[in-house]
N, C-alpha and C positions, 0 to 999 in steps of 0.2 A: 413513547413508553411501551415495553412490551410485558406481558403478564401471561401467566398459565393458566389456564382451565383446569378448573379442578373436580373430581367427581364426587358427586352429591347423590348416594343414591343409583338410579337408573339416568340422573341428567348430568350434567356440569354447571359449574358455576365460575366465579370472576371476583374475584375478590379486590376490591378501591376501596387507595388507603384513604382516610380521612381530607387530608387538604385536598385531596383531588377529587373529592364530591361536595366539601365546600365551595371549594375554585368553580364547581358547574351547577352549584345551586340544587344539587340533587338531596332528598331526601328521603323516607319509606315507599314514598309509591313512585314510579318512575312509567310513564310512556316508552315502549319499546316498537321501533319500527322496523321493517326487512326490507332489504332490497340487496342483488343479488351480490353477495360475499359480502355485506355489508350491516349492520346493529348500526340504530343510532338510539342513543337513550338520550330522554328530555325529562325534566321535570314535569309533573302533572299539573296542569293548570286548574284554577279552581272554574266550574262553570260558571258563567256572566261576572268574570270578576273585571270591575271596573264600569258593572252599569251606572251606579247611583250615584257615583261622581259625574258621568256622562252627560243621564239625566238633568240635573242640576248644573250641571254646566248648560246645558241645552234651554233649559227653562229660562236661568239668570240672560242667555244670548238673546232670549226674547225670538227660539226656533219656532218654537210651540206655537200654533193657531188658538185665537182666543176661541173658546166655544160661538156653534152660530146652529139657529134655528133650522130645522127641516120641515119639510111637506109633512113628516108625521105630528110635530108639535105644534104648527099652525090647524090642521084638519083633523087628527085622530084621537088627542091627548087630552083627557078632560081634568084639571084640576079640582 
């Protein structure tokens, strides 16, 4: 697909039509990377998305160590 740049101002811009930013999952905010003659846009990902499924996946696998006593709780800890 080839498309114009169009001036915005002092910058340019890129105008994608609709289905073609559905088709890539793009929405308002967009990751843009450079490398040399080259734009790659990604959708922005959410940070730690998909801990808390993880997590609980992790827990239910039985990854998780059960709690266990240290040198501080036998010698230092007074209840």
């Amino acid at each position: 697909m080839r498309a114009r740049l169009i001036r915005i101002g002092n910058s340019r811009g890129l105008r994608l039509a609709r289905p073609l930013l559905e088709q890539a999952g793009l929405s308002d905010e967009v990751d843009i990377t450079v490398a040399p003659g080259v734009l790659t846009i990604r959708p922005v990902s959410a940070p730690r998305a998909g801990w808390a499924e993880a997590a609980a996946t992790a827990v239910a696998d039985g990854l998780l160590d059960e709690p266990s006593a240290t040198r501080f709780d036998d010698e230092e800890w007074t209840w």
